[in-house]
N, CA, C and O atoms as a GROMACS GRO file, in nm:
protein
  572
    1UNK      N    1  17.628   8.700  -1.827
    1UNK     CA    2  17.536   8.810  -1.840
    1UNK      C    3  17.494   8.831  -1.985
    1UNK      O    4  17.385   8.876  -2.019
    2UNK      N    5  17.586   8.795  -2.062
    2UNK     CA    6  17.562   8.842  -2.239
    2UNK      C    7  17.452   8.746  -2.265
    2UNK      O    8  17.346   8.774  -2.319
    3UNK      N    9  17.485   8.639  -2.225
    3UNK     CA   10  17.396   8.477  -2.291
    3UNK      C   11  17.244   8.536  -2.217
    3UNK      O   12  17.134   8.532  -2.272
    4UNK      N   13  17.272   8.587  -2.092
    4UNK     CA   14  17.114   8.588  -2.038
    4UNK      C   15  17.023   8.700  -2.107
    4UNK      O   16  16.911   8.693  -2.159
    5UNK      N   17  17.116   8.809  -2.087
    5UNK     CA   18  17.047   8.923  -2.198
    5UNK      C   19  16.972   8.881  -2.337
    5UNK      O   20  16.858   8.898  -2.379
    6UNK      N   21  17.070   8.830  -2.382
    6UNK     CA   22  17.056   8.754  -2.577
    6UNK      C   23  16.942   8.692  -2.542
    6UNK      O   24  16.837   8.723  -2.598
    7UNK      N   25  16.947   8.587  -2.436
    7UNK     CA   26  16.816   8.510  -2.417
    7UNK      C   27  16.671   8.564  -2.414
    7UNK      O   28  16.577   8.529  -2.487
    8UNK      N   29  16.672   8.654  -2.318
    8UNK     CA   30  16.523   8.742  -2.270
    8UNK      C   31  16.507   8.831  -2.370
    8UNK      O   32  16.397   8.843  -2.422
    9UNK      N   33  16.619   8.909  -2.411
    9UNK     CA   34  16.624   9.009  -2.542
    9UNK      C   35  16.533   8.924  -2.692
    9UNK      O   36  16.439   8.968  -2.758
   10UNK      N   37  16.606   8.798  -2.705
   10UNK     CA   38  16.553   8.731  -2.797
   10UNK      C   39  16.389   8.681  -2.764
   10UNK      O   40  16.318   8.705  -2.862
   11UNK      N   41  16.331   8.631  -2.675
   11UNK     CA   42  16.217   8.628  -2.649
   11UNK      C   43  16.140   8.728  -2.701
   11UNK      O   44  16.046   8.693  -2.772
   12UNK      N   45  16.165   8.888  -2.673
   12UNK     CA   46  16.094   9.000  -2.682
   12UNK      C   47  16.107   9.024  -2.859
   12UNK      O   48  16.026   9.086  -2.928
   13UNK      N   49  16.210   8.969  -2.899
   13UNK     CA   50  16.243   9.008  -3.065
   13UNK      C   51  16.162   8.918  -3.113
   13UNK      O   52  16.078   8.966  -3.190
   14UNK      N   53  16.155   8.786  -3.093
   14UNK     CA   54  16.054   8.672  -3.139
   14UNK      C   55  15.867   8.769  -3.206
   14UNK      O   56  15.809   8.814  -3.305
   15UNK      N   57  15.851   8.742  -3.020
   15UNK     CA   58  15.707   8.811  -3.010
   15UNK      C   59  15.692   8.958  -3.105
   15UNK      O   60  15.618   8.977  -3.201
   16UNK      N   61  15.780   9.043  -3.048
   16UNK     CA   62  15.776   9.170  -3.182
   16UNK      C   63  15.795   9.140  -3.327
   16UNK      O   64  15.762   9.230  -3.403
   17UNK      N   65  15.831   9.053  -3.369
   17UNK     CA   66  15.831   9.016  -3.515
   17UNK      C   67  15.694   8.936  -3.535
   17UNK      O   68  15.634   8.966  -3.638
   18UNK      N   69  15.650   8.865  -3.477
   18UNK     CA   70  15.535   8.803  -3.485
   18UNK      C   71  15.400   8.887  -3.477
   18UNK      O   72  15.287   8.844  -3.500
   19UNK      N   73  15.441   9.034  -3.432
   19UNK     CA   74  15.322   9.102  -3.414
   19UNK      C   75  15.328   9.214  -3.559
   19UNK      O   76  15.238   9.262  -3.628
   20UNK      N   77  15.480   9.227  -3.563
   20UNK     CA   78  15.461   9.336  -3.684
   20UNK      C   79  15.403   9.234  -3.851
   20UNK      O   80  15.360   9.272  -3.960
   21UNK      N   81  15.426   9.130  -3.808
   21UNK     CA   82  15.353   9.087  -3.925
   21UNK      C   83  15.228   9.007  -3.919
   21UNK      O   84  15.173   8.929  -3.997
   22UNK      N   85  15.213   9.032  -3.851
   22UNK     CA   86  15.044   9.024  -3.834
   22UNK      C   87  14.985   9.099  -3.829
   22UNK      O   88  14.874   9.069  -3.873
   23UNK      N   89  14.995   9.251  -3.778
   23UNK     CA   90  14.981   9.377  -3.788
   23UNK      C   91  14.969   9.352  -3.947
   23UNK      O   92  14.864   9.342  -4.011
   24UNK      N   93  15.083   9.345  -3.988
   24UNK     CA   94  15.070   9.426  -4.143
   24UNK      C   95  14.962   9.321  -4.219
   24UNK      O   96  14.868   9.372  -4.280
   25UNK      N   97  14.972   9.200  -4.215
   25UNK     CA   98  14.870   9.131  -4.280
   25UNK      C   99  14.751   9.175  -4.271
   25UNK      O  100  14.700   9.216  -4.375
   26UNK      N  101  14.677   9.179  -4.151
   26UNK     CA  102  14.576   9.262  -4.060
   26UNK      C  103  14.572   9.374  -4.187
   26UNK      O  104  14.521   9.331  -4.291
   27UNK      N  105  14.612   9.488  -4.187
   27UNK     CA  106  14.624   9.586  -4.236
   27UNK      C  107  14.557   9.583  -4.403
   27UNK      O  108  14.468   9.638  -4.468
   28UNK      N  109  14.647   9.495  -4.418
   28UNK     CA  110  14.675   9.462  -4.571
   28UNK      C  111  14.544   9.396  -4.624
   28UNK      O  112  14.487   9.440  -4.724
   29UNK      N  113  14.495   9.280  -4.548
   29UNK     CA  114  14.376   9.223  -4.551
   29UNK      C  115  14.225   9.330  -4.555
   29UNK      O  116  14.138   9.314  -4.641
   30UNK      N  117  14.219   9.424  -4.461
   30UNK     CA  118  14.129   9.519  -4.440
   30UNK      C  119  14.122   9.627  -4.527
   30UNK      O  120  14.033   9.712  -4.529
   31UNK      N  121  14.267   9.615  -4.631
   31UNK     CA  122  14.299   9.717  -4.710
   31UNK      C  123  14.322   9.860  -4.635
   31UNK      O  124  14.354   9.938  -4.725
   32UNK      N  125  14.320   9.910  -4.547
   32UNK     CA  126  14.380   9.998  -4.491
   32UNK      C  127  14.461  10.098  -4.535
   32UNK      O  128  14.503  10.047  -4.639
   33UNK      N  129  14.511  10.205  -4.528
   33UNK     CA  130  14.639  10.241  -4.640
   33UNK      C  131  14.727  10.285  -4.510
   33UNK      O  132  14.691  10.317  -4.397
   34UNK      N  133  14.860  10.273  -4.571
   34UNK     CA  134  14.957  10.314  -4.497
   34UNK      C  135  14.982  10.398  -4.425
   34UNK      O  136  15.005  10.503  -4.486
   35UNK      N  137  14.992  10.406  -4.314
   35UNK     CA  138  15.018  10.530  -4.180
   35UNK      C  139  15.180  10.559  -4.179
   35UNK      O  140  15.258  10.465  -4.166
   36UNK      N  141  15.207  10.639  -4.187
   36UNK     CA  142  15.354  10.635  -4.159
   36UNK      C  143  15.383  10.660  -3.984
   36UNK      O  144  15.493  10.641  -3.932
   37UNK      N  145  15.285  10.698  -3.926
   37UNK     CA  146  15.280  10.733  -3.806
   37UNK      C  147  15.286  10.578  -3.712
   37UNK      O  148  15.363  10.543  -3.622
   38UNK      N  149  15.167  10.505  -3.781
   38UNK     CA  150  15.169  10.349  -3.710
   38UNK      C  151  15.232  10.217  -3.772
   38UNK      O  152  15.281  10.126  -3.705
   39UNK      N  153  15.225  10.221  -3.898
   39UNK     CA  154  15.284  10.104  -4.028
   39UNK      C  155  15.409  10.102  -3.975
   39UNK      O  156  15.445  10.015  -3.896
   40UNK      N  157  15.520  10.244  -4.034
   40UNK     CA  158  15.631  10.250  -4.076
   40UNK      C  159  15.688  10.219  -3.940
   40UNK      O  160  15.767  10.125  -3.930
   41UNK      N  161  15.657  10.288  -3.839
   41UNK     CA  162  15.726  10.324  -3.721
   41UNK      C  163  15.715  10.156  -3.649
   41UNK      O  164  15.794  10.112  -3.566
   42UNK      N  165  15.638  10.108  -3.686
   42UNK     CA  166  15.634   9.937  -3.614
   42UNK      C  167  15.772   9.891  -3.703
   42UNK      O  168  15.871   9.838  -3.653
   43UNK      N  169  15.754   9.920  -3.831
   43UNK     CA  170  15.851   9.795  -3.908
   43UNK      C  171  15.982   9.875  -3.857
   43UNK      O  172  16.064   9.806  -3.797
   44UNK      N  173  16.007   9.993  -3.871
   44UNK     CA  174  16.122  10.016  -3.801
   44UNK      C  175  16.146  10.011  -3.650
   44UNK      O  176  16.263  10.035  -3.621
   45UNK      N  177  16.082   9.992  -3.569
   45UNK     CA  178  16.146   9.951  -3.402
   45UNK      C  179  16.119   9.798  -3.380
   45UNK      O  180  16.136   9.744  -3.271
   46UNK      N  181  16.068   9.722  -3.511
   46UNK     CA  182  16.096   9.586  -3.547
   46UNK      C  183  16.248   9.533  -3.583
   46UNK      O  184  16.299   9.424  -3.555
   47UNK      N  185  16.308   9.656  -3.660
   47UNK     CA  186  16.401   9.621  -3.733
   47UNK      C  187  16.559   9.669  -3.602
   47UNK      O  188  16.667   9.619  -3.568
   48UNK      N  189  16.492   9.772  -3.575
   48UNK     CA  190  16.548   9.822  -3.473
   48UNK      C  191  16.633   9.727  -3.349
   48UNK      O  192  16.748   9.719  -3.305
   49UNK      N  193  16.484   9.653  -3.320
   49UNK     CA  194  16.495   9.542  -3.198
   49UNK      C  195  16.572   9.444  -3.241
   49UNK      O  196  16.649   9.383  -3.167
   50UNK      N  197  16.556   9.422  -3.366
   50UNK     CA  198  16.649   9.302  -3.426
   50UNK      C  199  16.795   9.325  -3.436
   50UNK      O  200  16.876   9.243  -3.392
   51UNK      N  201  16.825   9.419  -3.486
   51UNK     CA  202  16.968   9.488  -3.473
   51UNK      C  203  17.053   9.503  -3.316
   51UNK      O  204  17.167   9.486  -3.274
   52UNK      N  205  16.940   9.537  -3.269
   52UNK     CA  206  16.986   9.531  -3.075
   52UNK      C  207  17.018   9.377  -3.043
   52UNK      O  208  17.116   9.355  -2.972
   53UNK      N  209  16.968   9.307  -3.074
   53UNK     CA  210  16.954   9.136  -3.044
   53UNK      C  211  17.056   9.106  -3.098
   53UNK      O  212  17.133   9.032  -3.037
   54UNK      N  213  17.093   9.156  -3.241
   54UNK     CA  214  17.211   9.108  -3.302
   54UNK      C  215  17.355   9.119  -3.267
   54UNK      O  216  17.441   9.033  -3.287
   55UNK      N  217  17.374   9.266  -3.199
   55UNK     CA  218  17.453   9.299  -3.148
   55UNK      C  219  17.507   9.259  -2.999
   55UNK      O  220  17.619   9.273  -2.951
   56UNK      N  221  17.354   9.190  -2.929
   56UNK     CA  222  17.317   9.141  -2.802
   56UNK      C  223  17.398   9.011  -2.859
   56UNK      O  224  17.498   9.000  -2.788
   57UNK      N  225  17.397   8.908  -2.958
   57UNK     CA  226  17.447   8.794  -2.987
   57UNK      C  227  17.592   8.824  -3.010
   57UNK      O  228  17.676   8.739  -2.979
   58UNK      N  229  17.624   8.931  -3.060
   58UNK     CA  230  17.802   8.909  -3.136
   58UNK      C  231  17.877   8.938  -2.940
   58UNK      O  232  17.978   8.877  -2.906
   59UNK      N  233  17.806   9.035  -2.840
   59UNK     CA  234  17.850   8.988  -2.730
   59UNK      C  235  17.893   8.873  -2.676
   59UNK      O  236  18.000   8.843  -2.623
   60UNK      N  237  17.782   8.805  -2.699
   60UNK     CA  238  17.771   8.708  -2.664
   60UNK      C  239  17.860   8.568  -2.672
   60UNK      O  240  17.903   8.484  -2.592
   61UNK      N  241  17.863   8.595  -2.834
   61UNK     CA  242  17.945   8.512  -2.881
   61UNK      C  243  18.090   8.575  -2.866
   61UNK      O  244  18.171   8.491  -2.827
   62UNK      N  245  18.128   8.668  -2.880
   62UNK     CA  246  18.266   8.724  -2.843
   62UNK      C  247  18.314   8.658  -2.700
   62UNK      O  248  18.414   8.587  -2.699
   63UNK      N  249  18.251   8.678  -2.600
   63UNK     CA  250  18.241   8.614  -2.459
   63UNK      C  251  18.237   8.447  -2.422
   63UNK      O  252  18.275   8.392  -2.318
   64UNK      N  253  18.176   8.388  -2.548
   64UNK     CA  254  18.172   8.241  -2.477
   64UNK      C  255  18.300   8.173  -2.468
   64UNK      O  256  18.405   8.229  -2.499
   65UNK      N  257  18.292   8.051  -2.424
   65UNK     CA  258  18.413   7.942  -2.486
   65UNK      C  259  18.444   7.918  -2.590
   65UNK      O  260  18.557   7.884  -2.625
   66UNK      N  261  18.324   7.933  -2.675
   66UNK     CA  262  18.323   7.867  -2.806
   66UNK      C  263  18.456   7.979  -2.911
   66UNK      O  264  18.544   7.953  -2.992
   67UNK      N  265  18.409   8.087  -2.857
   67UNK     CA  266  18.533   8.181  -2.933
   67UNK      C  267  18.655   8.145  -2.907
   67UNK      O  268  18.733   8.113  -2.996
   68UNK      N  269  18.698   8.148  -2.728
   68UNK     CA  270  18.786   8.122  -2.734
   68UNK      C  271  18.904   7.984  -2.808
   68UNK      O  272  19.020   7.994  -2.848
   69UNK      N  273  18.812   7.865  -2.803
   69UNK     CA  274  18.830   7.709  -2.866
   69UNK      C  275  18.834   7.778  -3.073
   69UNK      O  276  18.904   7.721  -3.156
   70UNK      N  277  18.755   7.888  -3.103
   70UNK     CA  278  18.822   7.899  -3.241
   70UNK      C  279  18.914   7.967  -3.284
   70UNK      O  280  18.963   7.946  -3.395
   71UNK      N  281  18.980   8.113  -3.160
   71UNK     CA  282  19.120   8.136  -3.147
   71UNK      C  283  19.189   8.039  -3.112
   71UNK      O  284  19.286   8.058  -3.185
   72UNK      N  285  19.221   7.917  -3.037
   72UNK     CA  286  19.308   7.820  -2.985
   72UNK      C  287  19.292   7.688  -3.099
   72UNK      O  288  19.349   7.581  -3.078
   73UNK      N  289  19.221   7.708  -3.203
   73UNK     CA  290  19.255   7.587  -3.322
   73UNK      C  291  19.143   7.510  -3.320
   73UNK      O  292  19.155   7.412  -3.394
   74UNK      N  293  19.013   7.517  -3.249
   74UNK     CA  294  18.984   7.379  -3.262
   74UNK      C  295  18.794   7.356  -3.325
   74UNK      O  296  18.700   7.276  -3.312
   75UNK      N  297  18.835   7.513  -3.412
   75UNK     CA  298  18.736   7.539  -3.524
   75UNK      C  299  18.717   7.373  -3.566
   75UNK      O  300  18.629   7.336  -3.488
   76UNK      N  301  18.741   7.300  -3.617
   76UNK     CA  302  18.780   7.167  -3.681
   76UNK      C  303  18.705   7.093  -3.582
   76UNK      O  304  18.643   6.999  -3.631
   77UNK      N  305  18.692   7.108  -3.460
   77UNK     CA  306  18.644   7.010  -3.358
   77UNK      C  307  18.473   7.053  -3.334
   77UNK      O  308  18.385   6.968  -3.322
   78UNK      N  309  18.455   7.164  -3.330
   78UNK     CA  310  18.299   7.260  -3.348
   78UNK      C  311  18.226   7.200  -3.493
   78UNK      O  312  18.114   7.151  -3.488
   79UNK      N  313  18.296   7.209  -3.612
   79UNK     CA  314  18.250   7.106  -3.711
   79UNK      C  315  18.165   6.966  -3.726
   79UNK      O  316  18.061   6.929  -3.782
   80UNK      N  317  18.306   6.890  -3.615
   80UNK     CA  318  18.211   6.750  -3.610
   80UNK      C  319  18.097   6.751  -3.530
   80UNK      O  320  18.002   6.684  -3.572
   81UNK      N  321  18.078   6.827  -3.395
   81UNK     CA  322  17.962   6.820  -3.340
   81UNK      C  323  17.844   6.884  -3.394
   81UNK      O  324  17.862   7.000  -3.433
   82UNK      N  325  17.725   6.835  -3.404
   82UNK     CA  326  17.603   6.879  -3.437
   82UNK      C  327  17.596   7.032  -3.346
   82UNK      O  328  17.624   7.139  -3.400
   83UNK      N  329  17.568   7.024  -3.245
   83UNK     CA  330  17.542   7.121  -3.116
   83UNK      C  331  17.624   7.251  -3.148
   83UNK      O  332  17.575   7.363  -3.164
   84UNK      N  333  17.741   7.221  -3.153
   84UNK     CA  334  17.893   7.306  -3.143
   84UNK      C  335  17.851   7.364  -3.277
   84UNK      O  336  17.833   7.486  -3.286
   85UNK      N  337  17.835   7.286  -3.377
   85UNK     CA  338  17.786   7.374  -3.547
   85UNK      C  339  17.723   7.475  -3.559
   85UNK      O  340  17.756   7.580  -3.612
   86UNK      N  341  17.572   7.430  -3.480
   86UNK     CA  342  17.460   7.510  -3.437
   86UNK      C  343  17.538   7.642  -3.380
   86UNK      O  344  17.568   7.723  -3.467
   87UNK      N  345  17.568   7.668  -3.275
   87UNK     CA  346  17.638   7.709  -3.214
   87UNK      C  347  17.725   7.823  -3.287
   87UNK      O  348  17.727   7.946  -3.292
   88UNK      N  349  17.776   7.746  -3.327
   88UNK     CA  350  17.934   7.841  -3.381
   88UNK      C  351  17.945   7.879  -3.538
   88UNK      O  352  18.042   7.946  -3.576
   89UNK      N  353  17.846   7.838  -3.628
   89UNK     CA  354  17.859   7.885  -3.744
   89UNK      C  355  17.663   7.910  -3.775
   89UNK      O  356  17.596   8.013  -3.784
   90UNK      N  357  17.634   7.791  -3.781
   90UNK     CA  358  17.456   7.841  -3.809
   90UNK      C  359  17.381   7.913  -3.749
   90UNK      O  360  17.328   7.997  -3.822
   91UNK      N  361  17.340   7.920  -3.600
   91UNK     CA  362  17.258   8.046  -3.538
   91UNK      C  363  17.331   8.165  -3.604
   91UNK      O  364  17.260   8.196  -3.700
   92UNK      N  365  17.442   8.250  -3.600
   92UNK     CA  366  17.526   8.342  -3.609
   92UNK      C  367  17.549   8.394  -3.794
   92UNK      O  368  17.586   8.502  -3.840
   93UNK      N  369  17.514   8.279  -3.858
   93UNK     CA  370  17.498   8.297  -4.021
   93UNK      C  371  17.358   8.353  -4.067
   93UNK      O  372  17.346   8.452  -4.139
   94UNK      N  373  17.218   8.250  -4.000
   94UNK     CA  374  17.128   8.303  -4.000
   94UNK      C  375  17.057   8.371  -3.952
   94UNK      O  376  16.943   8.406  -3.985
   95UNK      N  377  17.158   8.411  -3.819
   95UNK     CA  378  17.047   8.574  -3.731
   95UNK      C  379  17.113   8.690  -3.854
   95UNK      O  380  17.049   8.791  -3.882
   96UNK      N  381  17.221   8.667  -3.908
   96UNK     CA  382  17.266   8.815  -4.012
   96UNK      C  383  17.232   8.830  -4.146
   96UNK      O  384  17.223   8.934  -4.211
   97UNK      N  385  17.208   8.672  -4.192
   97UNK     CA  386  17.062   8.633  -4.306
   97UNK      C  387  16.936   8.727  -4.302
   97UNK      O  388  16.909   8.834  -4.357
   98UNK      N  389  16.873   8.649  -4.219
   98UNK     CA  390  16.764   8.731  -4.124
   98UNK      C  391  16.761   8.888  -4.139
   98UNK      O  392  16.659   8.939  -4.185
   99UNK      N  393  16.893   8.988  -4.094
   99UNK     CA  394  16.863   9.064  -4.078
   99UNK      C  395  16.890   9.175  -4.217
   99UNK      O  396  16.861   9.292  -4.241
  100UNK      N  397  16.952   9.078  -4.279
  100UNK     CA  398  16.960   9.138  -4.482
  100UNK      C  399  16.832   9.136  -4.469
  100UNK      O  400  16.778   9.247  -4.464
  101UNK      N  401  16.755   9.027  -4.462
  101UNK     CA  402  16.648   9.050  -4.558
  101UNK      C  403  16.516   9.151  -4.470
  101UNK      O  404  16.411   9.213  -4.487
  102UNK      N  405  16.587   9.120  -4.399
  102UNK     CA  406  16.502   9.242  -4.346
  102UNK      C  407  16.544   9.363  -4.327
  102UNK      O  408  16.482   9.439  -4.252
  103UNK      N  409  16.612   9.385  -4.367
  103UNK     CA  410  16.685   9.597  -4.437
  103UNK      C  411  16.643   9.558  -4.566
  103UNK      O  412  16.617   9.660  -4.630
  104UNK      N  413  16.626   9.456  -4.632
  104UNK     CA  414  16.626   9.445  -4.773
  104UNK      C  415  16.408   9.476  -4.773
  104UNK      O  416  16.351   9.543  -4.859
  105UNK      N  417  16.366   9.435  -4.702
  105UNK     CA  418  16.212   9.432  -4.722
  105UNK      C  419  16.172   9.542  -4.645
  105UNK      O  420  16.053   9.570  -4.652
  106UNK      N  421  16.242   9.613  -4.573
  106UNK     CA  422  16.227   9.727  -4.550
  106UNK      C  423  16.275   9.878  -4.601
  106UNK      O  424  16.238   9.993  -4.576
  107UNK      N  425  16.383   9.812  -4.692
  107UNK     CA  426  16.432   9.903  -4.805
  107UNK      C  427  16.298   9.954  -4.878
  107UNK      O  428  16.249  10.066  -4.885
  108UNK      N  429  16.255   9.828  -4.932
  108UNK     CA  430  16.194   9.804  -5.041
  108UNK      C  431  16.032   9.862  -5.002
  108UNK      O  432  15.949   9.896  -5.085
  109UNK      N  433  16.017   9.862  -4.867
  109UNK     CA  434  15.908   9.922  -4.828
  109UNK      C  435  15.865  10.079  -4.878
  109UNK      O  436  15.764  10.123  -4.933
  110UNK      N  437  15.986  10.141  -4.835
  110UNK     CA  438  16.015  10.274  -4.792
  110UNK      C  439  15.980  10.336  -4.950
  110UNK      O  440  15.919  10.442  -4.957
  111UNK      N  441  16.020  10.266  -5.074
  111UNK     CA  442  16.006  10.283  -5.161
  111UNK      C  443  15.914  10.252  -5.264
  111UNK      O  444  15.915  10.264  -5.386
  112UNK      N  445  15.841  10.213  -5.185
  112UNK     CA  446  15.690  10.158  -5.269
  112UNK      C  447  15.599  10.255  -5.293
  112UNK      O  448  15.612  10.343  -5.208
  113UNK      N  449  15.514  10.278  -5.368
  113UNK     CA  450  15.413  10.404  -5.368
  113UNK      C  451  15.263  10.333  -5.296
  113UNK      O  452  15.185  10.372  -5.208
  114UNK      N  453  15.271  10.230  -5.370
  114UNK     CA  454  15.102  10.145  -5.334
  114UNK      C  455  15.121  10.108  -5.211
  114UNK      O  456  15.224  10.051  -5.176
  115UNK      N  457  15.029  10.134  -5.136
  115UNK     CA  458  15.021  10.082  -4.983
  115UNK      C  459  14.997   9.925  -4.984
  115UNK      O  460  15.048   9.872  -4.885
  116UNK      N  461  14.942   9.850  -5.057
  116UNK     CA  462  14.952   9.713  -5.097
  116UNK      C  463  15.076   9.652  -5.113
  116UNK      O  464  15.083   9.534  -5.080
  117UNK      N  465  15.228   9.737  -5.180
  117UNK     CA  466  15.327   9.702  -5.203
  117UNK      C  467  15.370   9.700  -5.075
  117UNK      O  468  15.413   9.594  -5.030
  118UNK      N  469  15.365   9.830  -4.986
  118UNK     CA  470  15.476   9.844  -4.885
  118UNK      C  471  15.387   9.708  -4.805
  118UNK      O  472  15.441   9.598  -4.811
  119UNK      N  473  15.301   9.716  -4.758
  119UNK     CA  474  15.266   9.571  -4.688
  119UNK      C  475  15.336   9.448  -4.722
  119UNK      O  476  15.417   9.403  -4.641
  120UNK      N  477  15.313   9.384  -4.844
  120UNK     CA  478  15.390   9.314  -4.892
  120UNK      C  479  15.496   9.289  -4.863
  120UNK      O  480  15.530   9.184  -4.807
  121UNK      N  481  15.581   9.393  -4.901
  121UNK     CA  482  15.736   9.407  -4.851
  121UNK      C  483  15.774   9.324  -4.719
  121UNK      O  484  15.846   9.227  -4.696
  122UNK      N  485  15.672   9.430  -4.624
  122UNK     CA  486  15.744   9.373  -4.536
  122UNK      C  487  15.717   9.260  -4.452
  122UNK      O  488  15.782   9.202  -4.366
  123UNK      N  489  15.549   9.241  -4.524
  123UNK     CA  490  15.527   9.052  -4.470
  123UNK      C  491  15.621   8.946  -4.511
  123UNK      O  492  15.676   8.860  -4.443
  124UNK      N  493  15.629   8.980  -4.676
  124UNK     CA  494  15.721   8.889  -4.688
  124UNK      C  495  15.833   8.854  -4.658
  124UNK      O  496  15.869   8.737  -4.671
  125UNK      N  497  15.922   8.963  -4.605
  125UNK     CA  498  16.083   8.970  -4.627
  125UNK      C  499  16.102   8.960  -4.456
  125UNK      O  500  16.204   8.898  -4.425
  126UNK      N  501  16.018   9.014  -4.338
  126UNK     CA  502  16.000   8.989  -4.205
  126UNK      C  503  15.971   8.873  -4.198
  126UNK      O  504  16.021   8.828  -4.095
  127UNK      N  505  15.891   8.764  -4.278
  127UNK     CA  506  15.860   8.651  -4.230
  127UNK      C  507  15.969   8.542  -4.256
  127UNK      O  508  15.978   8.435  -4.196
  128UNK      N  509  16.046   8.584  -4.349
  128UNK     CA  510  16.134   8.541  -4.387
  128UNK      C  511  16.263   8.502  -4.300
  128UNK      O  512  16.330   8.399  -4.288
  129UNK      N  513  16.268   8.634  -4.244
  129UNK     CA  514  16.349   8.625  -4.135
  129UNK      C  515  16.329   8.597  -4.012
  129UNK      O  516  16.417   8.599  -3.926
  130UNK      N  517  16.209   8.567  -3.994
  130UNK     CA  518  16.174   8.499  -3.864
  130UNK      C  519  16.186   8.362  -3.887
  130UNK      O  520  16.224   8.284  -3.799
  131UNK      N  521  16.144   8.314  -4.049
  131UNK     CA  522  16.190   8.153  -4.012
  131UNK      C  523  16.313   8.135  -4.028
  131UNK      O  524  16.361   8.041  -3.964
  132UNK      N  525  16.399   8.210  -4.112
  132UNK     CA  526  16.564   8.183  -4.112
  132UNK      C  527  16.568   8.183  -3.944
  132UNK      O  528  16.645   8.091  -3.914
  133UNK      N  529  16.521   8.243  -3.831
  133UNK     CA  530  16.597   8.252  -3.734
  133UNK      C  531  16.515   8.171  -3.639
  133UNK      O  532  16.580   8.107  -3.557
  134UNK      N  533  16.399   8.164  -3.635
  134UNK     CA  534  16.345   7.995  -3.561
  134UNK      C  535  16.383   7.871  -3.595
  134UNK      O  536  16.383   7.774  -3.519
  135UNK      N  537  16.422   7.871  -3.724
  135UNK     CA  538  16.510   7.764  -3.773
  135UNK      C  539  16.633   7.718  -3.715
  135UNK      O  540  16.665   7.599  -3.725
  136UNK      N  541  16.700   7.795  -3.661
  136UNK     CA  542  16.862   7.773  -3.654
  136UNK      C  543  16.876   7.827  -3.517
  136UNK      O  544  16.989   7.838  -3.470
  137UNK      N  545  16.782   7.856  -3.454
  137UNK     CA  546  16.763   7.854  -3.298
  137UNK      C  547  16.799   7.772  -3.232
  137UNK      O  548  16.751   7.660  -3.247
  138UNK      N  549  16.910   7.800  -3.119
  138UNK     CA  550  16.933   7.685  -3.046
  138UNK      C  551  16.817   7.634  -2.920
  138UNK      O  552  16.826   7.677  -2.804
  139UNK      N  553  16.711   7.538  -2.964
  139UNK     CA  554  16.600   7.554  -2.908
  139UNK      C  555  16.640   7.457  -2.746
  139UNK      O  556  16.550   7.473  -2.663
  140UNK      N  557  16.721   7.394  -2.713
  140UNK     CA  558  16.770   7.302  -2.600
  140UNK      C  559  16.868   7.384  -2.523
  140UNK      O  560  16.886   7.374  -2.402
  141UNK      N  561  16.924   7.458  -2.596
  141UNK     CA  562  17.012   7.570  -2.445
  141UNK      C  563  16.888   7.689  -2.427
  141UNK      O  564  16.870   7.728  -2.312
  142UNK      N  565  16.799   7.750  -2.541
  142UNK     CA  566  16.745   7.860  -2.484
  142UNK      C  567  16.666   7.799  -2.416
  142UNK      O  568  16.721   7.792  -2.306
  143UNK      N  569  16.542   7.735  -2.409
  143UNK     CA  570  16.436   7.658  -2.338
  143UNK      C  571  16.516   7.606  -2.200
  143UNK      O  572  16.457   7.538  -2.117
   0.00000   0.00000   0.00000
């Protein structure tokens, strides 16, 4: 049940990150100035959703085999396999990568005066974390 959640959950986090920064580019491009009503409130139930997903994954991973095989010793054996790596140290390093830099570009939003800055912020530091985490996606078990 955790893996299927994480799965469909993650789909919906994908697409919502892909829209809040296009949104903001959009925005930014048209010069627009900042809404706190529509801007802010996207980047936060962006950041929001991501945190849910994240927490949707440490289930997840708490629950698989793979935990249990690194309480029973055989961390060392997850190493040599490519798959098992993915798996057990890289997806799980860079979904919490990911989600620094995105408290970090949304920090940094909140505190900007120029509506040019807060855009910025959070194109850059959201996009960031969307490729840390399409990157290190396990794209052959989710597909």
């Amino acid at each position: 049940m955790w893996k299927y959640l994480h799965s469909v959950w993650g789909g919906f986090v994908l697409l919502l990150l892909a829209y809040v920064i296009v949104h903001h580019t959009w925005r930014l491009l048209g010069r627009k100035p900042y809404v706190l009503a529509s801007d802010f409130r996207l980047a936060l139930f962006g950041l929001v959703v991501y945190v849910l997903q994240l927490l949707l994954g440490i289930g997840t991973y708490v629950n698989s085999p793979y935990f249990e095989g690194i309480l029973n010793g055989k961390f060392g054996f997850y190493m040599k396999n490519a798959h098992d790596r993915l798996i057990v140290i890289e997806h799980p390093t860079m979904a919490f990568l990911g989600l620094l830099f995105m408290l970090y570009g949304f920090r940094r939003m909140y505190y900007q005066i120029d509506y040019r800055r807060k855009y910025i912020s959070i194109i850059l530091f959201y996009t960031l974390a969307l490729i840390m985490v399409l990157l290190r996606l396990p794209w052959a078990d989710w597909l």
